[in-house]
C-alpha positions as CSV (number, residue, x, y, z in Angstrom):
1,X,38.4,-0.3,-7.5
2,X,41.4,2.1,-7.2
3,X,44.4,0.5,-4.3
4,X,42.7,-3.4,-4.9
5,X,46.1,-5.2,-6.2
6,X,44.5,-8.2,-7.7
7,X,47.3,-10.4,-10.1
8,X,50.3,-13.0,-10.4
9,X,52.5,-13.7,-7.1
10,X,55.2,-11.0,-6.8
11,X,58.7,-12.4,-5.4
12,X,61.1,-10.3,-3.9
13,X,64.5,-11.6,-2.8
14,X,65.4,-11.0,0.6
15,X,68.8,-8.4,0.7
16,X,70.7,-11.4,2.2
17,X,70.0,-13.5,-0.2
18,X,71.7,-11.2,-2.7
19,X,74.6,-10.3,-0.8
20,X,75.1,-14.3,-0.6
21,X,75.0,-14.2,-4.6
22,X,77.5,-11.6,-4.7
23,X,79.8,-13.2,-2.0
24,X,79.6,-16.6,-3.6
25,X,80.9,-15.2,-7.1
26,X,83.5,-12.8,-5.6
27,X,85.3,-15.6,-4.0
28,X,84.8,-17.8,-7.0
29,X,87.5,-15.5,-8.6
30,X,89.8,-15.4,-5.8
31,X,89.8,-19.4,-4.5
32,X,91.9,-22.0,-5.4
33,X,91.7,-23.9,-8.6
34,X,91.1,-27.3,-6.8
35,X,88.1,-25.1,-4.9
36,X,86.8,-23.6,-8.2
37,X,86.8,-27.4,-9.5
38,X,84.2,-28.6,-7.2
39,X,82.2,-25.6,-7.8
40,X,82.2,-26.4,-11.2
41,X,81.5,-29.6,-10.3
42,X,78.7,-28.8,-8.5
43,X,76.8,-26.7,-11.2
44,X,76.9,-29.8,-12.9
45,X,75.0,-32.4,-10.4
46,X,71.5,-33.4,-10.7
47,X,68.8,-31.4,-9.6
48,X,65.9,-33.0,-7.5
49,X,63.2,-31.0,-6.7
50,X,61.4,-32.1,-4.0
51,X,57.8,-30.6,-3.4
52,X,55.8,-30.9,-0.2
53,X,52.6,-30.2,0.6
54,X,51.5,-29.3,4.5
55,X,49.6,-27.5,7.0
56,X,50.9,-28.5,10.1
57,X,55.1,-28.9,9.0
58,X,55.7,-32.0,9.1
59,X,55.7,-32.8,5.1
60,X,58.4,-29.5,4.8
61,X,60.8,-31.1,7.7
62,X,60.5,-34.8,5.9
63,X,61.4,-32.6,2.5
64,X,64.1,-30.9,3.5
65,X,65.3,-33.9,5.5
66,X,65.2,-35.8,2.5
67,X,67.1,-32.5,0.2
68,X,69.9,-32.3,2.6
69,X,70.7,-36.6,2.4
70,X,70.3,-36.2,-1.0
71,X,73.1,-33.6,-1.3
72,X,74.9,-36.2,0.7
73,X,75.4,-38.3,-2.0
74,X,76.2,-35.7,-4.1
75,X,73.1,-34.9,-5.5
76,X,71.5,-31.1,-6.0
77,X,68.7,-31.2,-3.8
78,X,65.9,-27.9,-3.4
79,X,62.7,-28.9,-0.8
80,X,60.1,-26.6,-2.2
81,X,56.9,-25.7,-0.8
82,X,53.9,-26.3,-3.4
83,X,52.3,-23.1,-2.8
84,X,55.8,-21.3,-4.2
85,X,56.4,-23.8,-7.0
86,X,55.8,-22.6,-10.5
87,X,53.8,-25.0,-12.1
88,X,55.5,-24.4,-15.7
89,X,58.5,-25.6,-14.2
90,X,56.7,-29.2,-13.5
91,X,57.1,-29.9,-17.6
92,X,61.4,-29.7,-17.4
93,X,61.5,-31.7,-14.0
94,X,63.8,-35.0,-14.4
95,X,63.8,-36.0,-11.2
96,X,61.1,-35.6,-8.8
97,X,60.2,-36.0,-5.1
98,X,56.7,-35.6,-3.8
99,X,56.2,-35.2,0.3
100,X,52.7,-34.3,1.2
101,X,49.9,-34.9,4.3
102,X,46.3,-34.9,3.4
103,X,43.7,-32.4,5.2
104,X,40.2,-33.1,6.2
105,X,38.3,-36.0,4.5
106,X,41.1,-36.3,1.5
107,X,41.8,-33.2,0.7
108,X,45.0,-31.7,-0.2
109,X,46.4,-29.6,2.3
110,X,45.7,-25.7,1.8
111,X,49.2,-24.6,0.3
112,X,48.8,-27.1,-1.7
113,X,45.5,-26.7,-3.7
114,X,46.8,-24.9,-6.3
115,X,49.6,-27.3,-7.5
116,X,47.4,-30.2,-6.9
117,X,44.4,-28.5,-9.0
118,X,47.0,-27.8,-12.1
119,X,48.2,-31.6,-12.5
120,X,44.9,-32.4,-12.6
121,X,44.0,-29.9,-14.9
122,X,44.4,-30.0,-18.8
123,X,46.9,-27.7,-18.6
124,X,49.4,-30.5,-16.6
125,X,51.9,-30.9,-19.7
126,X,53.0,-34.8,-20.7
127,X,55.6,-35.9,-18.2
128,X,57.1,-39.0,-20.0
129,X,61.0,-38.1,-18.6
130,X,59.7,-37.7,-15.6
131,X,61.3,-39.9,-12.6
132,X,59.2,-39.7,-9.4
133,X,58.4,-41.0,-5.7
134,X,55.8,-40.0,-3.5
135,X,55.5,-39.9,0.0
136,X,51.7,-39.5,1.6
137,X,51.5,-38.4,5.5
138,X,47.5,-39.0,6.9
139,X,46.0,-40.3,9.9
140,X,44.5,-43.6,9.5
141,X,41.2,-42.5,11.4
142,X,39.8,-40.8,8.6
143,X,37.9,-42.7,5.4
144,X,40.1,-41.1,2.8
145,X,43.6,-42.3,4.5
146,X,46.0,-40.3,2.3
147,X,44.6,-39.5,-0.5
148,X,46.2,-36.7,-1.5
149,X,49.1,-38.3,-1.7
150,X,47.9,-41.3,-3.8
151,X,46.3,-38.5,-5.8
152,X,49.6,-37.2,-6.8
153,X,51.0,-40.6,-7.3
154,X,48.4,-42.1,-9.6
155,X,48.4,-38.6,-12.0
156,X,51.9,-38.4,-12.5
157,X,52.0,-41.7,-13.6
158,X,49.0,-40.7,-16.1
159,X,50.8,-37.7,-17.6
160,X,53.5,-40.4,-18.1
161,X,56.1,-40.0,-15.1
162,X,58.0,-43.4,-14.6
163,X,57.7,-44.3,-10.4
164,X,61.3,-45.0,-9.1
165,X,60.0,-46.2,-5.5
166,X,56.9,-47.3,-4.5
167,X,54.1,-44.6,-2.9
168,X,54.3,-45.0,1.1
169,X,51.6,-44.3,3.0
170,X,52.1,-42.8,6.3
171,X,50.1,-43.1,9.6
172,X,50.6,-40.6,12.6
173,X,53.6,-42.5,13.6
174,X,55.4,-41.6,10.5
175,X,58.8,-41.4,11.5
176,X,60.2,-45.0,10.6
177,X,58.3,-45.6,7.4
178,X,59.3,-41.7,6.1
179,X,63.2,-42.5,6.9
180,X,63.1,-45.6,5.6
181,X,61.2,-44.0,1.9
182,X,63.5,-41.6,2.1
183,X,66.7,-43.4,1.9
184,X,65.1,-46.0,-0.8
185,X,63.7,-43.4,-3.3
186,X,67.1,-41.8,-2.8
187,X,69.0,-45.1,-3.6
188,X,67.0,-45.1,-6.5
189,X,67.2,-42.1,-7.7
190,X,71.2,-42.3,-7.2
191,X,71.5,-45.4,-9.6
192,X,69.4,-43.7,-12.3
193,X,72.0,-41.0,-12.2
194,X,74.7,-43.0,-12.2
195,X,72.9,-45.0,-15.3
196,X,72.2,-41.8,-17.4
197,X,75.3,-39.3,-16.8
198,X,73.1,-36.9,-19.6
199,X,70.6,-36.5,-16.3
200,X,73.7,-33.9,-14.7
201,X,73.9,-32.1,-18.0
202,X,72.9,-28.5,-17.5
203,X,71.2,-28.8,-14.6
204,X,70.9,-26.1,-12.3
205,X,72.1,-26.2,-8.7
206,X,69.7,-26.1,-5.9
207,X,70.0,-26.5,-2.3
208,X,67.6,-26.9,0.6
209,X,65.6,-24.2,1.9
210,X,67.6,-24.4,5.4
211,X,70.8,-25.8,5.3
212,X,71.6,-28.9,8.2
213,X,74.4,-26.7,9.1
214,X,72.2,-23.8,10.2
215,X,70.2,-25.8,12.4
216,X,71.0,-26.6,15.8
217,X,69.2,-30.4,17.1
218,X,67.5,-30.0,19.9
219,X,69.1,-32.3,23.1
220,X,64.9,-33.4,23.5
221,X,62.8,-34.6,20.7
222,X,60.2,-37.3,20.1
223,X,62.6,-39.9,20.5
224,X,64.0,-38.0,23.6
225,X,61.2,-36.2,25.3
226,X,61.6,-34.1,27.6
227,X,59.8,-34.6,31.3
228,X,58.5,-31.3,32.6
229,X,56.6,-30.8,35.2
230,X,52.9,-29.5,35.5
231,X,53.6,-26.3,37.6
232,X,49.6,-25.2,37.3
233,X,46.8,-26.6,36.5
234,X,44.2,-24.3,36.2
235,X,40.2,-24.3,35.2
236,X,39.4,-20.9,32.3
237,X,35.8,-21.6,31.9
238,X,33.7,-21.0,34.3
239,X,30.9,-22.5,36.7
240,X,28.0,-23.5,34.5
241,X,29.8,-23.4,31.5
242,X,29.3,-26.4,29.2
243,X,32.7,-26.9,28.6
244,X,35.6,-27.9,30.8
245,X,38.8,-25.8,29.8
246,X,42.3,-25.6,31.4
247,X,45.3,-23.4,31.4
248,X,48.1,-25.8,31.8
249,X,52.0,-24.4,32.5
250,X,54.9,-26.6,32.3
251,X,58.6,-26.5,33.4
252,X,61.3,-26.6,31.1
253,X,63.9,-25.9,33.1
254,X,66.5,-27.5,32.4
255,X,65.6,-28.8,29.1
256,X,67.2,-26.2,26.3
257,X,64.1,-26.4,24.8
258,X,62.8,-23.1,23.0
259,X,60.3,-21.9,20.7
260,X,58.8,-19.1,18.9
261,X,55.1,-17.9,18.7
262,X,53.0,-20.6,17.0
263,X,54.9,-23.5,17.5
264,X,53.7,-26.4,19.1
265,X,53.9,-28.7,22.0
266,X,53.5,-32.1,22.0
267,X,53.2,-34.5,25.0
268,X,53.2,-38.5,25.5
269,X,49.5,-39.3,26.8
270,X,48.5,-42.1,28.5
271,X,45.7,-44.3,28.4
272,X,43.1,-44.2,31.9
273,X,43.6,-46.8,33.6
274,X,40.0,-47.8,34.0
275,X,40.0,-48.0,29.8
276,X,43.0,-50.4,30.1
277,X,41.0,-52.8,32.7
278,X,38.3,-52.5,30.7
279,X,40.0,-54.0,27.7
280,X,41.8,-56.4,29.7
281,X,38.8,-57.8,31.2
282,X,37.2,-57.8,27.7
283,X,39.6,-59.7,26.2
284,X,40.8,-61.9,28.8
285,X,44.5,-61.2,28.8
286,X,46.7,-61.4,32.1
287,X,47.9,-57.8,32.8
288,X,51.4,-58.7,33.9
289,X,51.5,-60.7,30.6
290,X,54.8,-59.8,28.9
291,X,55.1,-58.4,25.4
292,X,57.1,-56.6,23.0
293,X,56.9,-53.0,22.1
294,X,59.7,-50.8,19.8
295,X,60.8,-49.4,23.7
296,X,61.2,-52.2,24.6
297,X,59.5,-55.4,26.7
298,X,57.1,-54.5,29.1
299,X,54.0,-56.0,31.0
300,X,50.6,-55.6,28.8
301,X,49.3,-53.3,30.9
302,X,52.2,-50.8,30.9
303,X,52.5,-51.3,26.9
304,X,48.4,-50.9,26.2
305,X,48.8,-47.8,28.8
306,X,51.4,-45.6,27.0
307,X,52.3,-47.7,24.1
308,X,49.2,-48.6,21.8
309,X,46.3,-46.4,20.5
310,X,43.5,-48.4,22.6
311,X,40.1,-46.1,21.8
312,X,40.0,-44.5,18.2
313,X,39.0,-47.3,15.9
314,X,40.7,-47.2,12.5
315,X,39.3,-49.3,9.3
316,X,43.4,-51.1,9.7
317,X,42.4,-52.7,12.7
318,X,39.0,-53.6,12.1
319,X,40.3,-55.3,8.6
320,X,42.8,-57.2,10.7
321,X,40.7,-57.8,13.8
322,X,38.3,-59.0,11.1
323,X,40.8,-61.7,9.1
324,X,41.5,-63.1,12.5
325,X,38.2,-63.5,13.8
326,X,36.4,-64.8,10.9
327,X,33.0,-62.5,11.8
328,X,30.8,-62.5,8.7
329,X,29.2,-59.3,9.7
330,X,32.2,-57.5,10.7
331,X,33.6,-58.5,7.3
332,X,31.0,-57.3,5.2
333,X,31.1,-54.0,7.0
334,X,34.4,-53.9,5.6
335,X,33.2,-54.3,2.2
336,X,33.6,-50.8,0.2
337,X,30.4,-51.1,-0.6
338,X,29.0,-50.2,2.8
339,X,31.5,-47.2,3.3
340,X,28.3,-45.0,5.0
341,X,28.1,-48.2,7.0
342,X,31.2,-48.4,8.1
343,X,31.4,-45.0,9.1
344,X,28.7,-44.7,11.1
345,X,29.7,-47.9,13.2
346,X,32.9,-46.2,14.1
347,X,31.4,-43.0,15.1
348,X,31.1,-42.9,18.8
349,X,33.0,-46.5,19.4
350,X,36.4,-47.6,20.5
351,X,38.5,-51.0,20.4
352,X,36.8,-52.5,23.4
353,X,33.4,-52.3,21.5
354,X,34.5,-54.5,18.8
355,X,36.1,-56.7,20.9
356,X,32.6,-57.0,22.4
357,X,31.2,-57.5,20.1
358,X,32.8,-59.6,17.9
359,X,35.0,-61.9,20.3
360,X,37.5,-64.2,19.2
361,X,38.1,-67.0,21.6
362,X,41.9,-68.0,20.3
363,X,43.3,-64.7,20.2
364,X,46.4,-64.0,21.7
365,X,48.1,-60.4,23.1
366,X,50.6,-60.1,21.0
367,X,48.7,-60.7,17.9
368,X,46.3,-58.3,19.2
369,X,48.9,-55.6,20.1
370,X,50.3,-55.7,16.3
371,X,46.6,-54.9,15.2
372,X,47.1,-51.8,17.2
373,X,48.5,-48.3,16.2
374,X,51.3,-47.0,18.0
375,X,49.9,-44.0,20.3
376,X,50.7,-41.0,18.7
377,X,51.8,-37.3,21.1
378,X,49.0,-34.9,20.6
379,X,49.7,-31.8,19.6
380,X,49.3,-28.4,21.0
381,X,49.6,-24.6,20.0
382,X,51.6,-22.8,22.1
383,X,49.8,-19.8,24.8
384,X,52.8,-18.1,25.7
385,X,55.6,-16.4,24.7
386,X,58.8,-18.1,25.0
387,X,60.7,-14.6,26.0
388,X,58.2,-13.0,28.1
389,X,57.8,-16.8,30.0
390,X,61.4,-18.4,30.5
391,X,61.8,-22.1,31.0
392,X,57.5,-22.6,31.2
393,X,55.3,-23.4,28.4
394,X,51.6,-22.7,28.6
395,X,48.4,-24.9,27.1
396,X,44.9,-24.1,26.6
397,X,43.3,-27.6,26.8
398,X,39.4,-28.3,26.1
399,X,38.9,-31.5,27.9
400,X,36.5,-33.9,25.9
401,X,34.5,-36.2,27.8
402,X,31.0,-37.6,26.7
403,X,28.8,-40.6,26.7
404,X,28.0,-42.6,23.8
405,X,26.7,-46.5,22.7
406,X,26.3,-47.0,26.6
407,X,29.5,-45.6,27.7
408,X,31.3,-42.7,29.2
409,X,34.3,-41.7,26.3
410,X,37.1,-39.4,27.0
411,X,39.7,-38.0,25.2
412,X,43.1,-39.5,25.5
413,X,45.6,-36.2,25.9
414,X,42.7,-33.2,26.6
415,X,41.9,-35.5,30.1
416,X,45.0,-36.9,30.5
417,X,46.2,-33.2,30.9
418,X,43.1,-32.0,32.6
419,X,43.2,-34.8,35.3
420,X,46.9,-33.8,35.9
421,X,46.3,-31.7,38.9
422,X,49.3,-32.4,41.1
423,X,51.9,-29.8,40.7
424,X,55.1,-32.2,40.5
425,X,53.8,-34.4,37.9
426,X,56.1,-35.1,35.0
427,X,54.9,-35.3,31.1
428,X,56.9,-35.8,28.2
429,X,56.8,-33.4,26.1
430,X,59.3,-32.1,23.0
431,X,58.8,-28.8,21.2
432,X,57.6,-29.0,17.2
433,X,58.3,-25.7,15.2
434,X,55.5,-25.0,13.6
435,X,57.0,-22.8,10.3
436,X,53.6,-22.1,8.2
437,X,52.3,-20.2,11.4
438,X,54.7,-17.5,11.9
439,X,54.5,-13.6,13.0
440,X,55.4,-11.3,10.0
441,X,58.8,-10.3,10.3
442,X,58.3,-6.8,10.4
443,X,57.1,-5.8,14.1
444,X,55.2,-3.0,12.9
445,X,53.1,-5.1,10.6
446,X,49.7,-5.0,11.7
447,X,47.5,-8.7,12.5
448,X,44.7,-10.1,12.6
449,X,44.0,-12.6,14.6
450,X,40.9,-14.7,14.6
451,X,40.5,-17.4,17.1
452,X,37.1,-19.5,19.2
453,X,37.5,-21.3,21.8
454,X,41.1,-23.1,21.9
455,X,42.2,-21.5,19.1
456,X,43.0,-18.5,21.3
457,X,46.1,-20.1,22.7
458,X,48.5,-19.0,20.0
459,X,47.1,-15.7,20.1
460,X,48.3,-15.4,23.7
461,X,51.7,-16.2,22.7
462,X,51.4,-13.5,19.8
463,X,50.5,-10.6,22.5
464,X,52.8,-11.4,24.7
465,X,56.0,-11.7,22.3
466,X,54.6,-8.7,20.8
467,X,54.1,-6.8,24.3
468,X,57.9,-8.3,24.8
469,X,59.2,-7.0,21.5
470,X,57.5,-3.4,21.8
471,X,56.1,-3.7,18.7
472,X,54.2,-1.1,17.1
473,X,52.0,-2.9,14.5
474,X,48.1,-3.2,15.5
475,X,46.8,-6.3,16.8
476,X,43.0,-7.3,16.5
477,X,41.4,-10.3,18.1
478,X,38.3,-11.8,16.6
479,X,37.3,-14.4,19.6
480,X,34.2,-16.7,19.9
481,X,32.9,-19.2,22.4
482,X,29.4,-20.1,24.0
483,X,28.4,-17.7,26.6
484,X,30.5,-14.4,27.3
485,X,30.1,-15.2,31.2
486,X,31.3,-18.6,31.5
487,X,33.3,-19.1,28.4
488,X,35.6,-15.7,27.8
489,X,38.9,-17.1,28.3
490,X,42.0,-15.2,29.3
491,X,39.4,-12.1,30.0
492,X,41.3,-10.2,32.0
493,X,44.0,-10.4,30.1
494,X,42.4,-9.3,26.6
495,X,40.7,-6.4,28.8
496,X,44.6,-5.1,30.3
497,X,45.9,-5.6,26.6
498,X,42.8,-3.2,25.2
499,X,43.5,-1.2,28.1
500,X,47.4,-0.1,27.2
501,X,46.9,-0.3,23.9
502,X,48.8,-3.1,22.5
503,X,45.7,-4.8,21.5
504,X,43.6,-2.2,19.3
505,X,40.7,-4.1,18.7
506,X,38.4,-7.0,19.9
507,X,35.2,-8.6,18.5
508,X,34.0,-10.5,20.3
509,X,31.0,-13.6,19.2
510,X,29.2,-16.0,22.0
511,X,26.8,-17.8,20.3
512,X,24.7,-18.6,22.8
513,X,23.7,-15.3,24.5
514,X,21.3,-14.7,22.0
515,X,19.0,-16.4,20.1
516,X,20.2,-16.4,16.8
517,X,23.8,-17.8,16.9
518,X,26.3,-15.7,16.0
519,X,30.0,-16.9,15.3
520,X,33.3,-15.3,14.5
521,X,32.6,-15.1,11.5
522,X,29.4,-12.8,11.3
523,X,31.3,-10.6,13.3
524,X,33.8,-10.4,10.3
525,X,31.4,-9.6,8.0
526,X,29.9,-6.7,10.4
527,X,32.9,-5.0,10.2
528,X,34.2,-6.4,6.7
529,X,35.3,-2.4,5.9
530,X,37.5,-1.8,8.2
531,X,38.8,-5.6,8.1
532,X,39.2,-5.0,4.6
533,X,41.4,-1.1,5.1
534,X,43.8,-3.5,7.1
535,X,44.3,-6.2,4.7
536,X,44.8,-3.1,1.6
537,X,47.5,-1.6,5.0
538,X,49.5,-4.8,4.8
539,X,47.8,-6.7,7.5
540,X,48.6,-10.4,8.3
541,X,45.7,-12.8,8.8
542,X,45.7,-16.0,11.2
543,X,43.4,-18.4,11.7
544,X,43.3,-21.0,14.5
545,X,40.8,-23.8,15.3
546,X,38.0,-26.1,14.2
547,X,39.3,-27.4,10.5
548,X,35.8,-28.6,9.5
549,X,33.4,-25.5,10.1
550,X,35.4,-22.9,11.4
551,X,38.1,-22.2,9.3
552,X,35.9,-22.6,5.8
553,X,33.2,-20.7,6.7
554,X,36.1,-17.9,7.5
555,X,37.8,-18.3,4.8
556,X,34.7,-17.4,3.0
557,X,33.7,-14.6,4.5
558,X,37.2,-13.4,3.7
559,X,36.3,-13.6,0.3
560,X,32.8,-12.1,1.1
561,X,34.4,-9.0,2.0
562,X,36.9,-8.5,-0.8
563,X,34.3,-9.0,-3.4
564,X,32.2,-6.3,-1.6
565,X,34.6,-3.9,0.0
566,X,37.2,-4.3,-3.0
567,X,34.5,-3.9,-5.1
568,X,35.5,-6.9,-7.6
569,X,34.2,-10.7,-9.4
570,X,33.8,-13.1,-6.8
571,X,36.7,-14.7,-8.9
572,X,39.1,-11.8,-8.3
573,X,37.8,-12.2,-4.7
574,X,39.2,-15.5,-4.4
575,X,42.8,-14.8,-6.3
576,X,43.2,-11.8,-3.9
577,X,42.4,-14.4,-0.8
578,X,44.9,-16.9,-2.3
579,X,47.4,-14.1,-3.2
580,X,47.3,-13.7,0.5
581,X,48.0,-17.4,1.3
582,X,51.3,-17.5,-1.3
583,X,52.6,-14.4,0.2
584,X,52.5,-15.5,4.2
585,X,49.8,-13.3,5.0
586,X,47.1,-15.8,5.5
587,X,47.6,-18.2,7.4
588,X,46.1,-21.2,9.2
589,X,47.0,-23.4,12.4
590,X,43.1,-25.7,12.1
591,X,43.3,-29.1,13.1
């Protein structure tokens, strides 16, 4: 069909980018021969490529972390995002660093589908001068703990890549373990340099994506959190609504801190209090018992309050809870065997039911605190505007609470937040930029936006840096939730927004008005030809929310209505969708 551009990934260098070229080789000319000697010298260092693979941004801040410490020690370092990397490249790589989470239950993250469906492809070409290391971020809670990354690991080594480091598998608490990979594999790869001088022959020069120099550290970070204070505390959804959701704001006065539409916030939770007496009592430990924790030594109570992950069971705890306690049963639900078994016990239960459960008489708090996971921050999408809201940050916080194998459960952040009410109360929180979730540069682009329930919140923030920027590109909201009286959050604002104009469209899905459910998604299709005249305009596309249902099901009816409005195959369909993901103008924020 006549305007459907359906083929290979066009790349057009930003103007800056070629007025750098031309800087860089006018002053070549005109520099000192000492100066034009390290140049030279340069064009002759190693090149490490170094690939990541992520959804959230954590992968690309470990790569380019690990690119610019690699030009440290003189190395020619480029951090590379999967879904840009040329795959016919993969067969001249020498040296080659591999940073990638894993998404869902073991897959690879979205980006990074397409790189991780060609090495396993017969296309992936013999690799047998290939040096590698892989790092694997994952969360520990899920059955298919980082799989993507021991996916990568095992096939290079089958197309005949040599490992320099071992594979490093990382929990939520990353951080350590990643700087500590990173300096090894680098070590390594260093020697081998320094063993096989041919390895700088001809290579290219590379750099990282964003140069250390061009970055600023924030004065409050993870390590560093910032305290800010809950200035409201407020509840969206309504009386007889089935959920409980919040609009939190935040001070950050004071702190530096910024950030841009689609970042995200992320806060130190703590434990209830009633969950830590529970496990106290459970396991018989004194509360003022003193232990050690990496901030430092503290009373139990304190350290399994703010310190320790004390409710999500992961299968590392139960396999050491298990070694110690000598439980037959517990053991042989460990046995990967009974993987479906396993699963389903850990649905619905927490630490304290195990313990329970399967007590061990001899055990002792600081051998049970090393089974434990350090409690990770929770993260957030960011409802407002950084410009448009000075020195505040604003949440949108579904607070889970439910009952289940004879108890009440909540969840650790969405509560800890929602119980919060007291203006005054402090929280640390530190700001994560969030770089795969970005408005198009362009202000006159126009943008979709399609967001239920929670996923809103980043959508706020887009309106109102948009309404801050003047910006003339279109805006359309696709929002769904339960019931449209109860559950419409940020109404009145959506309604003023349609009212001047800044947002031209809203469709709107409450599944639960009618009786055939209808979700975001339906809605889509209902008006898949004028969604599809905006995506042939130029139109961006953002997705936010639910990772397991939501975001597939849109993603397919995305490719629904290409194949039928573009009138193409339903493969062509899905080239044109992923076309969209390797040019920025799909993108996801699903968690």
């Amino acid at each position: 069909m006549e305007g459907v551009i359906i083929g290979p990934e066009r790349i057009t260098m930003p103007a800056t980018s070629v007025k750098a070229s031309a800087s860089s080789r006018t002053n070549q000319k005109h520099q000192p021969e000492s100066n034009r000697q390290v140049e030279a010298e340069r064009t002759t260092a190693v090149a490490l490529t170094i690939l990541y693979g992520t959804e959230t941004g954590n992968a690309q801040q470990l790569a380019e972390q690990a690119a610019e410490q690699a030009q440290q020690r003189g190395l020619s370092a480029r951090a590379i995002d999967m879904a840009n990397y040329k795959p016919r490249e993969l067969k001249a790589e020498r040296l080659l660093m591999i940073v990638t989470a894993t998404h869902g239950e073991g897959d690879p993250p979205e980006p990074a589908q397409p790189f991780h469906e060609f090495l396993h492809s017969r296309k992936a070409p013999a690799l047998k001068h290939l040096r590698f290391a892989v790092l694997s971020l994952g969360d520990s809670s899920y059955e298919h703990f980082c799989q993507t990354g021991k996916d990568f690991d095992a096939q290079l080594e089958t197309l005949g890549g040599t490992r320099l480091a071992d594979r490093v598998d990382c929990d939520v608490d990353y951080e350590d373990a990643a700087e500590a990979w990173i300096e090894q594999s680098l070590a390594r790869f260093a020697e081998i340099v320094e063993r096989e001088p041919e390895l700088r022959q001809g290579a290219t020069p590379a750099v990282a994506s964003e140069p250390a120099q061009a970055r600023e550290a924030p004065a409050y970070d993870k390590k560093n959190p910032f305290p800010a204070e809950i200035l409201e505390n407020v509840r969206l959804t309504g009386r007889g609504s089935a959920k409980e959701t919040r609009h939190v704001e935040l001070s950050l006065e004071g702190s530096g801190l910024r950030f841009e539409p689609g970042d995200i916030l992320c806060l130190a939770p703590r434990n209830r209090p009633e969950v830590v007496d529970a496990l106290l009592a459970a396991t018989g430990f004194s509360a003022s018992e003193l232990v050690d924790t990496r901030s430092g030594r503290m009373s139990l109570a304190e350290a399994l309050a703010r310190e320790y992950e004390i409710t999500t069971l992961t299968p590392p705890f139960l396999k050491a809870y298990a070694q110690c306690g000598g439980h037959a049963s517990l053991q042989a639900l460990l046995e990967p065997s009974n993987r479906e078994k396993l699963n389903d016990y850990i649905w619905g239960r927490h630490v304290i039911d195990v313990i329970e459960q399967f007590p061990v008489p001899d055990l002792e708090p600081r051998g049970f605190v090393e089974m434990l996971r350090r409690l990770p921050a929770r993260e957030y999408s960011i409802a407002s505007s950084f410009e448009a809201n000075p020195d505040e940050v604003h949440l949108t916080v579904a607070a889970v609470r439910y009952h289940s194998h004879g108890r009440d459960r909540h969840g650790v952040a969405s509560t800890y937040l929602a119980d919060l009410t007291e203006p005054g109360t402090q929280i640390p929180v530190y700001v994560k930029p969030n770089k795969t979730f970005k408005l198009p540069a362009d202000p006159d682009t126009p943008i979709i936006m399609i967001g239920p329930g929670t996923g809103v919140a980043p959508f706020r923030a887009f309106m109102q840096h948009r309404e801050y920027d003047e910006a003339r590109g279109r805006n359309w909201l696709f929002f769904g939730e339960q019931r449209f009286r109860t559950d419409f959050l940020y109404q009145t604002e959506w309604q003023a927004w349609l009212k001047q104009r800044l947002l031209h469209r809203i469709d709107l899905a409450f599944s639960r008005d009618q009786s055939q459910k209808v979700y975001v998604q339906d809605r889509m299709l209902e008006r898949s030809r004028e969604l599809f005249a905006w995506l042939e305009e130029g139109a961006h596309v953002y997705v936010c929310g639910d990772a397991d249902r939501m975001a597939p099901d849109v993603h397919r009816a995305l490719e629904t209505i290409v194949h039928r409005e573009g009138g193409v195959s339903a493969e062509r369909a899905t080239e044109y969708v992923k076309n969209l993901q390797r040019e920025k103008r799909y993108q996801r924020d699903v968690y």
